[in-house]
C-alpha positions in Angstrom: -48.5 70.6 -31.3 -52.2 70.2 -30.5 -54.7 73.7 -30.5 -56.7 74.6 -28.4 -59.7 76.5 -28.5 -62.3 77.7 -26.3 -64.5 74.6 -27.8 -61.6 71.8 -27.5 -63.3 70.9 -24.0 -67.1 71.1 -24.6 -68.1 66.9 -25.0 -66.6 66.4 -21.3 -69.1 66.6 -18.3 -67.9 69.5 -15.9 -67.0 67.8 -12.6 -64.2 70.0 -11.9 -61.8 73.0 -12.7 -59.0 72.2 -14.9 -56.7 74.5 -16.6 -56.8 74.6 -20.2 -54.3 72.9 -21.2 -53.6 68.6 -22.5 -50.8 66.5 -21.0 -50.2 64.4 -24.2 -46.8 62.2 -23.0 -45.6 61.3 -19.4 -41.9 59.9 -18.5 -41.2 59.2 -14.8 -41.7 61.9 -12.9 -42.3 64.3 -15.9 -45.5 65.5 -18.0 -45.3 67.4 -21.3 -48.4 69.5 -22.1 -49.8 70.3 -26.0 -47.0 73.0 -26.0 -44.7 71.4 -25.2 -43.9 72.7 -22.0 -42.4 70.3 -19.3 -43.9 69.8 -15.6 -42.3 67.6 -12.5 -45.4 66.1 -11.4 -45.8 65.2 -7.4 -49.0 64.5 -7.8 -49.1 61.2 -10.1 -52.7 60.9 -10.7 -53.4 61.6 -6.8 -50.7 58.9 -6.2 -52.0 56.4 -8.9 -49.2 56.1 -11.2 -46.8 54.4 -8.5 -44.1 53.9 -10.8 -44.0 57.0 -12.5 -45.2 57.9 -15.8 -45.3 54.9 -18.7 -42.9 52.9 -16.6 -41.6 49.9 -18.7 -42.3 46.8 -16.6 -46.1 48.0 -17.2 -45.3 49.2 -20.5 -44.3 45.8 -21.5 -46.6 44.0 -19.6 -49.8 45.3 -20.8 -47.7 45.0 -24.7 -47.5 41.3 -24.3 -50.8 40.9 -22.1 -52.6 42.6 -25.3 -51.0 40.3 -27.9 -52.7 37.1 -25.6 -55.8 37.8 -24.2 -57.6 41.1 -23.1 -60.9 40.0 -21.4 -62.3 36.3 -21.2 -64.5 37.2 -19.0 -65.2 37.3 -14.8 -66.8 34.2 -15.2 -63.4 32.2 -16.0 -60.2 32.1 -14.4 -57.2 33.8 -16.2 -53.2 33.5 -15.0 -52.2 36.9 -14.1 -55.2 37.6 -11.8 -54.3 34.5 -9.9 -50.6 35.4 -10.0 -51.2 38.7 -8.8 -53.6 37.8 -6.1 -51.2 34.6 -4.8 -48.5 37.6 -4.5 -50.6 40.0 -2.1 -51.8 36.9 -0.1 -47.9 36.1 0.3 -47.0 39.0 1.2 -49.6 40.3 3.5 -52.5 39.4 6.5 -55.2 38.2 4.1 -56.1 35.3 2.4 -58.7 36.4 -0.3 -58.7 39.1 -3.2 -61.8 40.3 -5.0 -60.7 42.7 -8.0 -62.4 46.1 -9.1 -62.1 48.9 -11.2 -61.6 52.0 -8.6 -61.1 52.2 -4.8 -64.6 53.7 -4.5 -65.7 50.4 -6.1 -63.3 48.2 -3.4 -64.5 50.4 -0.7 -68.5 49.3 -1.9 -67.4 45.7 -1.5 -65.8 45.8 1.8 -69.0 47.7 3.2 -71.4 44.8 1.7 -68.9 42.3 2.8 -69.0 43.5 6.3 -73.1 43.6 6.3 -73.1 40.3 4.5 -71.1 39.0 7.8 -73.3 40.5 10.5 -76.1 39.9 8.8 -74.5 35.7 9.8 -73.0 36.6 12.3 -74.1 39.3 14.6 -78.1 39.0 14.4 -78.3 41.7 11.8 -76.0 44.4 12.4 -75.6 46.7 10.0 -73.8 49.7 11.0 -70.2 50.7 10.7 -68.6 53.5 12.5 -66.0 55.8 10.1 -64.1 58.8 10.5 -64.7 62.5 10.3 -62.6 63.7 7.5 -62.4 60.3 5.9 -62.8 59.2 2.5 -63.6 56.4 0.9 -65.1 57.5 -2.8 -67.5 58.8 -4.9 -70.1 55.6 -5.2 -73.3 56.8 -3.2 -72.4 54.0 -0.1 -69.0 55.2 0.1 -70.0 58.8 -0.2 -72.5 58.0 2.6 -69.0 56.6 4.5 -66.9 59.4 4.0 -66.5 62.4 6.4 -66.3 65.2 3.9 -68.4 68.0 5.5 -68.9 69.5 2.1 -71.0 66.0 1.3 -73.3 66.4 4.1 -76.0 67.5 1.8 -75.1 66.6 -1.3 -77.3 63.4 -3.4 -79.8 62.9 -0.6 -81.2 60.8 1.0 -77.7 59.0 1.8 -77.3 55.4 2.3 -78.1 55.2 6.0 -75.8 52.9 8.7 -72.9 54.7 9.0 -71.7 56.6 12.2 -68.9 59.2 12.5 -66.5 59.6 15.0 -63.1 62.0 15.2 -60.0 60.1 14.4 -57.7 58.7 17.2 -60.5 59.1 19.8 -61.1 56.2 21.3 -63.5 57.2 23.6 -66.0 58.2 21.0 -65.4 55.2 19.2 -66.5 53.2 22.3 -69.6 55.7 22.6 -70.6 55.0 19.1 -70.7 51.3 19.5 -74.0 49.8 19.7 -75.9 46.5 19.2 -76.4 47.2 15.1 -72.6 47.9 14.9 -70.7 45.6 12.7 -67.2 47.6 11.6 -65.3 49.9 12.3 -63.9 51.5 8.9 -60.7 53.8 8.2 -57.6 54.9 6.6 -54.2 54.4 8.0 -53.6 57.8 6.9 -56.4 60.4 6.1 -55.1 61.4 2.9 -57.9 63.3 1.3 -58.4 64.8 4.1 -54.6 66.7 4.2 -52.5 63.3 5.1 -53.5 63.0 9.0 -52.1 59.6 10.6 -54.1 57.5 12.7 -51.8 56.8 15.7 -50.3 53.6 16.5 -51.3 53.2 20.2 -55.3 53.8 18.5 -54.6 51.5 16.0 -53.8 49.0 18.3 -56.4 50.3 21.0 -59.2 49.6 18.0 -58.1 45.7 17.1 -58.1 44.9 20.5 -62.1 46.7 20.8 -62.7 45.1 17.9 -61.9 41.7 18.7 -64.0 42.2 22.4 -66.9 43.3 20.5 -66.8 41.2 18.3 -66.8 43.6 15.5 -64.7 44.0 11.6 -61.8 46.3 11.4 -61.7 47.4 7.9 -58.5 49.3 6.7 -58.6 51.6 3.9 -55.4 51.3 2.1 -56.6 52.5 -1.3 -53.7 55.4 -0.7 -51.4 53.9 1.8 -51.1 50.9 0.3 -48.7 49.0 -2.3 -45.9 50.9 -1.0 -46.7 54.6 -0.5 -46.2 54.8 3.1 -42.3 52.6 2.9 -43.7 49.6 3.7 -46.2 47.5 0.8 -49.0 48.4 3.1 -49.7 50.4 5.7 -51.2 48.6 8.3 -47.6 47.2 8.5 -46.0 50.1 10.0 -48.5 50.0 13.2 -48.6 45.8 12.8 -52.6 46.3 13.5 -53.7 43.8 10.6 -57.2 44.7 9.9 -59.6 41.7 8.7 -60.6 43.2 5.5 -58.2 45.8 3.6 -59.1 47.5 0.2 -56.2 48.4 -2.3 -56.3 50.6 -5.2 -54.7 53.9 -6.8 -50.9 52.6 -6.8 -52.1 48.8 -7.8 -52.4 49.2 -11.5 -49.0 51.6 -12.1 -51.6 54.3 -14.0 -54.2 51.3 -14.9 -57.7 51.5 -13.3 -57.2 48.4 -10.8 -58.2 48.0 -6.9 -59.2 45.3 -4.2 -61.2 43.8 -1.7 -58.7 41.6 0.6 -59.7 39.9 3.3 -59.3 37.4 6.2 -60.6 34.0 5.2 -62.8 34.0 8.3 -64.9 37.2 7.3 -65.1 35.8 3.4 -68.9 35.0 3.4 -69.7 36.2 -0.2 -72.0 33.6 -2.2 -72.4 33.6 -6.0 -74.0 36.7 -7.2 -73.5 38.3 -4.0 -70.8 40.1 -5.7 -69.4 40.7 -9.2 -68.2 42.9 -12.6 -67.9 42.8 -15.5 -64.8 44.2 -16.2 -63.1 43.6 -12.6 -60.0 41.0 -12.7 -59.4 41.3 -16.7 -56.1 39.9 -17.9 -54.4 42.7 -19.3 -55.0 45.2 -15.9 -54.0 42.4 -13.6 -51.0 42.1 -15.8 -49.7 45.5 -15.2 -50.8 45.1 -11.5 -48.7 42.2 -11.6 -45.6 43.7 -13.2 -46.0 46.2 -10.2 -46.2 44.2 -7.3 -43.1 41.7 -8.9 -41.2 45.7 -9.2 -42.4 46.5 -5.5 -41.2 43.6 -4.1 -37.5 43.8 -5.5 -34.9 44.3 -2.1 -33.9 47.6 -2.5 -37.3 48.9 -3.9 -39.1 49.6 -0.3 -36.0 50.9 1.2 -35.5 53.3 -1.7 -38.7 54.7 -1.3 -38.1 55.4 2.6 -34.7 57.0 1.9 -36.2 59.3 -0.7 -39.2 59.7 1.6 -36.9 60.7 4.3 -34.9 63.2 2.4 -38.7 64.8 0.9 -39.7 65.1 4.8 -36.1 66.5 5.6 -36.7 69.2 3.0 -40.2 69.8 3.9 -38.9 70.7 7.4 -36.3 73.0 6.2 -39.3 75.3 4.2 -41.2 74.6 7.4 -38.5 76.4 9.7 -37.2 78.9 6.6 -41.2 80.6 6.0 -42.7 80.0 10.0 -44.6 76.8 8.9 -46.5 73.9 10.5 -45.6 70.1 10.8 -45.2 68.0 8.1 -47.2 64.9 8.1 -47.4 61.6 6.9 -45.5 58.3 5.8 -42.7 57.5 3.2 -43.9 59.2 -0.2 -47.4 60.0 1.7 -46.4 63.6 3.1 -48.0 67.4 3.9 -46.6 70.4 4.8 -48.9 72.7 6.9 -48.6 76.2 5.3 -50.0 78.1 8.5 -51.5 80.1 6.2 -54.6 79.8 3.5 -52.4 80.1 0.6 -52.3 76.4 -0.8 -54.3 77.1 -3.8 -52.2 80.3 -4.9 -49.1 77.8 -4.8 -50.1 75.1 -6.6 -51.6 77.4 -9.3 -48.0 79.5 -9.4 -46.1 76.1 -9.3 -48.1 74.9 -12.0 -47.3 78.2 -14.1 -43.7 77.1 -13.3 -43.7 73.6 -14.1 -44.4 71.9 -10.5 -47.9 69.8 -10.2 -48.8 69.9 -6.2 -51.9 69.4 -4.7 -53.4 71.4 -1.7 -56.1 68.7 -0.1 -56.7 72.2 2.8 -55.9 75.9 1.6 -53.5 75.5 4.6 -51.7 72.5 3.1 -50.1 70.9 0.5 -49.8 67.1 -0.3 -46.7 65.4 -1.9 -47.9 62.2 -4.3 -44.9 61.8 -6.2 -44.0 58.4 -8.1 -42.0 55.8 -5.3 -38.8 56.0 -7.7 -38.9 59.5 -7.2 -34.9 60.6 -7.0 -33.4 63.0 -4.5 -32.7 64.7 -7.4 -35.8 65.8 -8.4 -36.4 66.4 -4.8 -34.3 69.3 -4.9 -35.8 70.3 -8.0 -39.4 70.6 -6.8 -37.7 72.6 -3.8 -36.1 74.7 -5.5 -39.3 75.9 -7.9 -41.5 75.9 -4.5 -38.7 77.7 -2.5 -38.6 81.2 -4.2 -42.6 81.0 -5.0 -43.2 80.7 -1.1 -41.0 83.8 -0.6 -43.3 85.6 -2.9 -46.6 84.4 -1.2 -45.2 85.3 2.4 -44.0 88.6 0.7 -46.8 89.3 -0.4 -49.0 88.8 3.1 
């Protein structure tokens, strides 16, 4: 048992509101607070903990990392940072990784990667045109990126170069392109944003633009990626392969870990163009390592698109029980539109009941959960969010 007081919290930075309470141990799908008390988690860290809570292939791989070598610098070459990037070249479009710490950090790279190229390649050009709604982190640049309207003001002046456009409008995409325009930047699936899919036909519509224009299509698979959508990454369901992709969340199993991929073609970094100090280590590419090796089993991927199916299946039976909207998204990647503005007053009542959701909109909520997530704990989280949606619609 751990107290808590009223000054337990007071050496952390406020950045956000948190109940007061400690999650001290995490199993799976489950989190166990100071008190004790037991929580089915579906949100996994915003879908960082791919695996679930303290899986053991991650477990043991960061145990026998630790007992080797922890950090011999960026400088040198270590094993499981090459093992773990010969995997994702394998096994997807690109044929270069660059390691970081965070998506946000990933997402920095690809946007000096792409300026880096058009300042060889297209005279200069700087800009790259990104979604309304999107995000793409917390760094200043990727801030500058995002479509967040609450950012608009926030940490001026914002890096400049970046143009916004609504998603799956092609038209304005084409508007937007001018003679600075280098990229064109998004995610698969908006997931910040409330889990809104870019559609397949636009997708495809955007490589072939792209390659007329001669511009970059960057994909943002720091959510959809290393499995969350069914497939390892998402640009796989549409078969659109972007020339740069950034990974992270999911790609450390709970460990701070993310990438820069990209086409060999479009890799024009020199030394010092690009670095960190902490980016690549051993023992975090080890547990990246242990989950791509788990992600790549046979009956992995197809697991997770059963369960995702039966989630979705579920999803649409509260949807046509309480009047709902649509449920979005991909695999383990999925929101259910409320319909109504009660998406905060849900999550805090499932929390109060043992159920971590998120809502991204007060109209939505988003379903993270780990990709070995059961059917039975499926019915689990429905059955806590069932009877606590009957209360809210009561209560209107």
């Amino acid at each position: 048992m751990v107290e808590v007081t009223p000054s337990t919290f007071n050496a952390l930075m406020r950045f956000t509101t948190r109940p007061d309470l400690i999650f001290v141990r995490g199993r799976g799908s489950w989190l166990w607070d100071h008190t004790g008390k037991k929580y089915l988690d579906f949100i996994q860290g915003w879908a960082v903990n791919c695996l679930g809570h303290c899986p053991p292939a991650v477990v043991e791989a960061i145990r026998r990392q630790s007992e080797e070598l922890l950090n011999p610098s960026p400088a040198f070459y270590n094993l499981p940072a090459i093992q773990l990037a010969d995997l994702i070249v394998q096994n997807s479009c690109v044929d270069r990784v660059f390691y970081a710490n965070s998506g946000a950090e990933a997402n920095e790279g690809a946007i000096k990667l792409a300026r880096k190229w058009g300042g060889i390649h297209r005279s200069g050009a700087y800009e790259i045109i990104t979604m309304d709604h999107g995000f793409h982190g917390r760094t200043l640049a990727t801030m500058s990126a995002s479509g967040k309207p609450q950012w608009e003001n926030l940490f001026e002046p914002k890096v400049t170069g970046f143009v916004k456009v609504d998603l799956n409008d092609l038209t304005a995409v084409k508007q937007a392109i001018t003679p600075k325009t280098v990229a064109i930047m998004l995610e698969p699936i908006q997931g910040e944003a409330g889990v809104f899919p870019a559609e397949d036909d636009y997708l495809h519509a955007l490589r072939q633009l792209t390659h007329e224009a001669g511009l970059l299509l960057i994909f943002d698979e720091v959510q959809t990626g290393m499995g969350r959508t069914g497939t390892l990454f998402g640009y796989q369901q549409s078969g659109v392969e972007p020339d740069i992709m950034t990974l992270g969340k999911g790609m450390g199993g709970g460990l701070p870990l993310a990438a820069l991929t990209a086409k060999e073609a479009v890799c024009c970094f020199e030394p010092g163009d690009q670095g960190g100090t902490f980016n690549g280590t051993p023992i975090i590419t080890a547990a990246g390592l242990a989950v791509m090796k788990t992600l790549l089993e046979p009956d992995f991927l197809p697991q997770v698109r059963h369960v995702g199916d039966y989630l979705r299946e579920k999803l649409l039976y509260l949807s046509q029980r309480f009047g709902c909207g649509e449920v979005r998204g991909k695999g383990l990647l999925l929101a259910l539109n409320l319909g109504r503005p009660v998406g905060g007053a849900l999550v805090t009542a499932a929390m109060e009941n043992g159920l971590l959701l998120n809502a991204p909109r007060p109209e939505s909520l988003r379903f993270m959960p780990a990709l070995n997530l059961t059917t039975e704990e499926v019915d689990h989280m429905v059955a806590i969010l069932e009877p606590l949606m009957e209360k809210a619609w009561n209560a209107v």
